[in-house]
N, C-alpha and C positions, 0 to 999 in steps of 0.2 A: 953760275946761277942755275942751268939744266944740272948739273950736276949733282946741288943742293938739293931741286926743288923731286928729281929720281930718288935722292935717299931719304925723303921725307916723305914721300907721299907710299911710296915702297912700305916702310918701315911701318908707319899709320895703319896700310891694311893690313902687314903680316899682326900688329899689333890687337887690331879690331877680331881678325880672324880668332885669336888665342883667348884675348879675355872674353868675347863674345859663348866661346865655346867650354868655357870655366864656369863662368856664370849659370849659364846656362844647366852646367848639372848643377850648381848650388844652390836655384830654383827649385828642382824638380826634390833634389834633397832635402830642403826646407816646407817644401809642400806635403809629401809624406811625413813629417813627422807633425805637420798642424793639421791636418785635414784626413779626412777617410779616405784608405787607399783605394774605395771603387769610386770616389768621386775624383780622385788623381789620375787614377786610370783614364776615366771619363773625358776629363778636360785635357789629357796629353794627348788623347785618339783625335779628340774635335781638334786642338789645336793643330799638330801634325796634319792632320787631313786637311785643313784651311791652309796649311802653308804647302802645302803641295798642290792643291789647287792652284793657291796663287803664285804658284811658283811655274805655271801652265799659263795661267792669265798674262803674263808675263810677255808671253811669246820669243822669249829669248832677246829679245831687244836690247839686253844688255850690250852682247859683242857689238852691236852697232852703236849704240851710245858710245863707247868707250872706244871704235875706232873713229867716227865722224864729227862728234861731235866737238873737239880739238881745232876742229875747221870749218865749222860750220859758220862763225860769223854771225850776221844781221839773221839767218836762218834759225840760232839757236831758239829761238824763245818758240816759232814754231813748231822744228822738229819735237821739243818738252812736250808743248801742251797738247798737239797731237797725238803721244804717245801716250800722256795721260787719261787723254779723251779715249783712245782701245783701249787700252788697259782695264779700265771703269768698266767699258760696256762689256767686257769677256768676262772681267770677273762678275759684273751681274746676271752674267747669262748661266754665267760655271757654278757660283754660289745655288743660286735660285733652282738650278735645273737639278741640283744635287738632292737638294729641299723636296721636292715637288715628284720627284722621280722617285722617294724613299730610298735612297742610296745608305741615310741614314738613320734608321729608323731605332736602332739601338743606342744611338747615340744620342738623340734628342728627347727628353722626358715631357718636353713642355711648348707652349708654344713659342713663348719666351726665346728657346733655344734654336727654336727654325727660323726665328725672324732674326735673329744677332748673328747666325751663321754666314749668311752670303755679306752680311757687315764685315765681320772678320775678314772672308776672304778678299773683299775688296780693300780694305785698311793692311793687310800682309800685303798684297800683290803693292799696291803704292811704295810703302815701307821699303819693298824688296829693291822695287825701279830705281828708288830716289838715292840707292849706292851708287851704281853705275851713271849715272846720271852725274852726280858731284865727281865721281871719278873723271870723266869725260871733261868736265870742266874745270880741272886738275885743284880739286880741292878736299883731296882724300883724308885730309884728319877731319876734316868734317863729319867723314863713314864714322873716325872711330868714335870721334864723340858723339857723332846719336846712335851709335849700337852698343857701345858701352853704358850711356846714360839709360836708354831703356831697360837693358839687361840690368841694372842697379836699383834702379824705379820700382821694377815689376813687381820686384820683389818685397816691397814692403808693404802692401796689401796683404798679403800671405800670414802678419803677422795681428790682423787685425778683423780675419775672417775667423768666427767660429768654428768648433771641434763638427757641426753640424753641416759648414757651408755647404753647397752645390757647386758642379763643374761649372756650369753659369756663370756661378760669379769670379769663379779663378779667371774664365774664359774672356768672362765682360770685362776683369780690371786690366788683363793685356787686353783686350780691345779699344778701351780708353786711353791709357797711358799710348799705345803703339800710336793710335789716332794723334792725339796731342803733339807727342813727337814728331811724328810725318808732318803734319798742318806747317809748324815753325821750319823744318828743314826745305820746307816745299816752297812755301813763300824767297828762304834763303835763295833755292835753286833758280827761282822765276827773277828775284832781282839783279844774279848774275846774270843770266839770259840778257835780258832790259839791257845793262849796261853794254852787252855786245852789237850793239844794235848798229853801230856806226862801223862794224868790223867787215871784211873783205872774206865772200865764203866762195871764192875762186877754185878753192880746191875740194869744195861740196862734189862730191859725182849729182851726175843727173838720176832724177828717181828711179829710173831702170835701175840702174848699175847697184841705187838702196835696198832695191826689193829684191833683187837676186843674192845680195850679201846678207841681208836677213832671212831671204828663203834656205839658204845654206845654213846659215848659225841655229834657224829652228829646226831644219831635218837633224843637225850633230844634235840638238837636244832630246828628241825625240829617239834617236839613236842610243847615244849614252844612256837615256833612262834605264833603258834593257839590262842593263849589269843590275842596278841595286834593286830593279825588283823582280826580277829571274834570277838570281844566286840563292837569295834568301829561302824563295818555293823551292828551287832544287835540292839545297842540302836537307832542308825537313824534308820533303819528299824520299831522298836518300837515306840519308845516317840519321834522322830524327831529330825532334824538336832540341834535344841537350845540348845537342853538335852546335845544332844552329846559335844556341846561345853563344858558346867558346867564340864561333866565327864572328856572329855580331859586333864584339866586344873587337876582334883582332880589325875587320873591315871598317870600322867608326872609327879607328887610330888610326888606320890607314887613307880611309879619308879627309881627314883632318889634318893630315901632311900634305896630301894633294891641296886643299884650301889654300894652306901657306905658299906655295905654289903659284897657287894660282891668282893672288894677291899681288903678289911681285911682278905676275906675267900682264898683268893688267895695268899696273901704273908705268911699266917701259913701256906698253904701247903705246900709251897717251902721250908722253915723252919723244917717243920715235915719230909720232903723226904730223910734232909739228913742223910748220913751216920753217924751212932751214934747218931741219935737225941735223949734229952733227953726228952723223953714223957711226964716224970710230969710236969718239968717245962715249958714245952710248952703249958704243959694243966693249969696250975695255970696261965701263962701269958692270955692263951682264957679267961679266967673267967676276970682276972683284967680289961681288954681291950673290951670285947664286952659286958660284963653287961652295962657299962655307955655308951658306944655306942648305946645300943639297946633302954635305957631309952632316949637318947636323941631325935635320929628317932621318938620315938611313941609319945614323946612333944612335938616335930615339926611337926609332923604330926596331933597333937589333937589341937596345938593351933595354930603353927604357920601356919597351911595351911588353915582352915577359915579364918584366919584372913586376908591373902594373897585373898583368894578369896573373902572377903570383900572390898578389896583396889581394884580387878578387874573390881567389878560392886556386887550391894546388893543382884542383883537374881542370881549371881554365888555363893554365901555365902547361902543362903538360899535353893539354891534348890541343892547343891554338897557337903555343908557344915556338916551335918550327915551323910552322906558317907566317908569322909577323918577321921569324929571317929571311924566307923567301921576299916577301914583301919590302923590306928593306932593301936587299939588294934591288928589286925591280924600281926602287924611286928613283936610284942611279939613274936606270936606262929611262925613266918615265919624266925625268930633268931636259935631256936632249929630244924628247917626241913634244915637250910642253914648248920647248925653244923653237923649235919648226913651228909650229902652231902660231904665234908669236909672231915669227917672222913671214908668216905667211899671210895675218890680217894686215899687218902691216903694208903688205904689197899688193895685198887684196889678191892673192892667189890662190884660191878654196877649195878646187876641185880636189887633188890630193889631200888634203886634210880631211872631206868627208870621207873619200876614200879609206884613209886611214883609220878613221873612228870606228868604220863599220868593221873594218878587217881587225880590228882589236875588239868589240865587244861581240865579233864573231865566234873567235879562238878562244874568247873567256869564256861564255857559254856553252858552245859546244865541246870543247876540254874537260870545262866543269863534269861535265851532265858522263862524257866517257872516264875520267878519274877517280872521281869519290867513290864508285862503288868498291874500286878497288886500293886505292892508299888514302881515302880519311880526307882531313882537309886541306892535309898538305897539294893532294891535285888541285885544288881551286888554286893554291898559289903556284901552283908549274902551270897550269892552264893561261892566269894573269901576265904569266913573266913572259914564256912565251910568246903570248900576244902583243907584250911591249918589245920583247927582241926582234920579232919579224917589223914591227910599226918603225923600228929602231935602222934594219935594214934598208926598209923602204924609202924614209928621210932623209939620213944622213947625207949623199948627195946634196940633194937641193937644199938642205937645210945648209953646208958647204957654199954652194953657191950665193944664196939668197943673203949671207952674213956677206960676204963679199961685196955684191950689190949695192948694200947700205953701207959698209966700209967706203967705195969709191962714188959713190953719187952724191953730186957736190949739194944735190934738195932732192933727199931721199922719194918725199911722198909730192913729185912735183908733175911727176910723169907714168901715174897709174897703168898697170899693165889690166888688161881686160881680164874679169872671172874667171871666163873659161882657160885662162893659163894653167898649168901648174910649175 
């Protein structure tokens, strides 16, 4: 039954992750060729920006839904609607203050556009929770059915807005549709909650032990940002806005394999959290399921992503195209730093993990910034690898150990080691 219920919910979000992100260019494809491309422009910038917003509003609360909430119990309906309750009021305050502060003032033509803004943000930021959330409560085809469904929705407005429309109304009809979908999965999420209510949340930590597992997951968030919006200003800064194109295209396919990734790494947590998990065999399923996962990623990334940026244009293949082999090989080593990771929420042992994040978006920054000027953009990918090789040295140990642990611990998560371990 664990078995089953790992290769279905695994597969769901590697699934959600793929078509989510198909779609999603064949929205933006089909919007340019029905609408004016400065009103395209327009409503990618607003929308981007609202989901990055809400992607802050957020507070990272994901890693903690998705490691506690598996055992939360009579607790669960609480922990939801409490998190809904922040969430609401950050994005109101992140939305509005963005509004008011003129953060966006080329962005917004109307008033219309200042008032549906901090709407969006707060209807993304929901949208975003309510993954990890169904995750958490291991019902991950659920993700792929409302993000597939949305991602198929949206798009049919597109075909019914005039040659004249505004980003407004691109904006407004994913604001509607996103709403709509979130409202149905949200209610889903509350009447599972409900039914847990009779359940045993014995292995809940005390709210200390949550606040300090969330204060960790939000500093790695806050950390990790640092890569994708310092690389981008460096290489324009550097080798100019062209380069930065080639790299975009190389760095989007590259993160787009870490999602897959990181989809997989999220449904064995929830698997691993629960009570009486069997550890080997959850450890004999990781090995079956992410070895050929991981050969796949670093194929598609050594052949199929030249080859994609040869169908883009021959100077995106040639000048970005031995950087996505770097990059391939580093998914290798970036497969066993995601497994530490993993096994470290699992045992709730975090200190080294931040550790880690910061010494990798360390070395890719500063690498960057001494590289490029001299070999192009293959140094951002010796910068990146690097950073994964040393994160690679540093794990392996504990990452050794910590498989072990769960290997021999007859109720893996029964007996919490305190934060401050590593």
């Amino acid at each position: 039954m664990l078995k089953g219920r790992l290769a279905v919910n695994a597969s769901a979000l590697m699934v959600s992750s793929m078509a989510t992100g198909a779609l999603g260019l064949v929205y933006w494809m089909i919007a340019e060729r029905m609408l004016p491309t400065s009103e395209v422009g327009r409503a990618s910038a607003m929308i981007s920006t609202a989901t990055a917003m809400s992607s802050l509003a957020c507070l990272s609360l994901a890693g903690a839904y998705e490691r506690f909430l598996p055992v939360a119990g009579h607790r669960t309906t609480r922990l939801i609607l409490g998190g809904y309750a922040l969430i609401g009021a950050t994005s109101a305050i992140l939305g509005t203050g963005f509004v008011l502060l003129g953060f966006g003032s080329k962005l917004f033509h109307s008033t219309t556009d200042k008032v549906m803004f901090p709407l969006l943000v707060l209807v993304l930021a929901y949208y975003a929770i309510t993954d990890p959330i169904l995750i958490g409560l291991r019902r991950s085809p659920a993700v792929a059915v409302k993000n597939v469904f949305l991602s198929v929705t949206k798009i049919i407005p597109l075909f019914f807005l005039t040659g004249t429309a505004t980003a407004m109304a691109v904006a407004g009809s994913w604001l509607l549709l996103a709403a709509l979908t979130t409202a149905v999965f949200i209610v889903h999420v509350v009447r599972i909650a409900i039914g847990r209510r009779t359940e045993s949340s014995e292995e809940l930590p005390a709210g200390r032990e949550l606040m300090a597992f969330q204060g960790v997951f939000f500093t790695m968030m806050l950390v990790s940002s640092v890569v994708p919006f310092a690389l981008p200003l460096i290489v324009v800064g550097t080798v100019g806005t062209t380069q930065n194109a080639y790299f975009n295209l190389a760095w989007t396919m590259n993160a787009a394999a870490g999602m897959l990734r990181s989809s997989f790494g999220a449904a064995f947590v929830v698997e691993a959290v629960q009570p009486g998990a069997d550890g080997q065999s959850l450890v004999r399923q990781l090995k079956r399921m992410l070895i050929p996962l991981t050969l796949v990623v670093a194929a598609g990334l050594a052949v199929g992503g030249p080859v994609l940026l040869w169908v883009v244009g021959a100077e995106y293949a040639r000048e970005a195209g031995p950087l996505m082999v770097i990059l391939a090989a580093q998914s290798i080593i970036d497969t066993v730093v995601i497994v530490y990771f993993m096994v470290a929420q699992i045992q709730r042992k975090l200190r080294l993990m931040l550790i880690v994040q910061i010494m990798i978006v360390t070395v890719t920054v500063a690498g960057s910034v001494l590289l490029l000027p001299h070999i192009g953009l293959i140094g951002v990918g010796c910068a990146s690898i690097a950073a994964s090789a040393i994160a690679f040295a540093v794990v392996i140990g504990p990452l050794i150990t910590g498989i072990r642990e769960m290997q021999h611990a007859e109720h893996p998560t029964h007996q919490p080691e305190p934060l401050t371990q590593q």
